[in-house]
C-alpha positions, 0 to 999 in steps of 0.5 A: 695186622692184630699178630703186628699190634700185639708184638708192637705191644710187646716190644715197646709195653717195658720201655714205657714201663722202664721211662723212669718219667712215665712212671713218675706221671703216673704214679703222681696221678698227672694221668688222672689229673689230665683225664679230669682236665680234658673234661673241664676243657670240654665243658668250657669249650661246650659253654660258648657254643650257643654264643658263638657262630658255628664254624667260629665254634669250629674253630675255638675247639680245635684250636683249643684242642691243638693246644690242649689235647691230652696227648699234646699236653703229655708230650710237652710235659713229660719232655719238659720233665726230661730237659730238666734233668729232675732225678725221678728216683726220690719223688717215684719212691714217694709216690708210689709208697703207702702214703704217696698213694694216699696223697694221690688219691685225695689230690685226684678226689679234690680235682674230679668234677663232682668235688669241683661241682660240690665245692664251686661255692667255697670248701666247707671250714674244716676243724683241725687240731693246732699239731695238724693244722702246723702241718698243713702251714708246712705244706702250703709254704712248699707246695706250688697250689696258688701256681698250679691253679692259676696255670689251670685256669689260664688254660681254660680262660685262653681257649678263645684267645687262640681263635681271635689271634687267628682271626686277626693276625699281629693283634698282639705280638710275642711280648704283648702276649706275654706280658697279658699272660703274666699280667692275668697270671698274677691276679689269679695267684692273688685270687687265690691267696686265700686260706690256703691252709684251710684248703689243704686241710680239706684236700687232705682230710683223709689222711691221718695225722702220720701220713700228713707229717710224712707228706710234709717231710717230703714235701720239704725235702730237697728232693721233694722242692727238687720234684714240686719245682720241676712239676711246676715248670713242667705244668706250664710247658704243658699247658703252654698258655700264650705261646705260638700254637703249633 
């Protein structure tokens, strides 16, 4: 069995080295994201426990599970990605550059769960010169930060959603579900319409100022709107808030 493993591993270790998509995944840090996801999901999971009876708990998980696991996620995502035909090429080569690299690093910094705890109270303001804070209002015109975390957050806000459904089957049909999703969808966006520019000169305040003006080139770049479009949709297909559980 192990000699069987270790061929398994050699044998099929290149292709998933040799998935252009794979390596886009994770050379833009989507595997750390979904590592740091999977334990927000666990304590919002872990906050209705004590209000839930146990096997209505029961349930909750695994229903939420079902739909966001990580492996489920990863699938979703990464076929989302293939279906649309994104040229992976420009975005790995950004990515896995020097400062590509240090873009993924501040971007996994600002989603772990002790920079979350730290800043659940609002960022701190961050002093910024005019040239820099320029840069910064490039990037929040191209950047899908307001979609990406109200897809987030509609995730975690859904995982009893999936239960109650299941316990009262027909409560709300395809389009109902999908109007309240939509509908939640825009008022997250709108609450998170604030300065924009403020937070990504935080998100971003280690790299210096040549580094953030080839962050926004890219970013601006068709291929960059090509990649942040495509990451969008992907997200979406992956977290796959209000569709039919599986």
């Amino acid at each position: 069995m192990r000699a069987l493993l270790a061929l398994c591993c050699v044998l099929f270790a290149p292709l998933l080295l040799a998935d252009p998509y794979v390596a886009l995944y994770r050379a833009a840090g989507w595997e750390q994201q979904q590592q740091h996801f999977q334990l927000a999901l666990q304590n919002a999971q872990q906050s209705y426990r004590n209000s839930l009876p146990e096997a209505v708990y029961q349930s909750l998980k695994d229903n939420s599970q079902r739909r966001l696991g990580s492996a489920h996620i990863e699938q979703r995502l990464l076929n989302s990605l293939r279906q649309q035909g994104l040229e992976t090429a420009p975005a790995l080569a950004f990515f896995s550059g020097p400062v590509g690299q240090r873009v993924v690093i501040q971007e996994v910094h600002a989603s772990s769960p002790s920079e979350l705890k730290r800043n659940a109270q609002g960022i701190a303001p961050v002093s910024a010169s005019p040239e820099r804070r320029a840069m910064a209002q490039r990037l929040s015109a191209v950047l899908p930060v307001r979609e990406a975390g109200a897809e987030v957050a509609l995730a975690l806000g859904s995982i009893a959603a999936d239960s109650l459904s299941q316990m009262l089957p027909g409560l709300f049909d395809t389009q109902q579900t999908q109007n309240l999703v939509q509908n939640q969808r825009d008022r997250l966006q709108q609450q998170m319409a604030g300065d924009l520019v403020q937070t990504l000169l935080h998100v971003y305040r280690e790299l210096d100022d040549h580094e953030l003006a080839a962050f926004a080139e890219f970013a601006e770049s068709a291929q960059g709107r090509a990649y942040y479009a495509a990451a969008l949709k992907a997200l979406r297909a992956g977290l796959a808030v209000g569709q039919p559980l599986p």
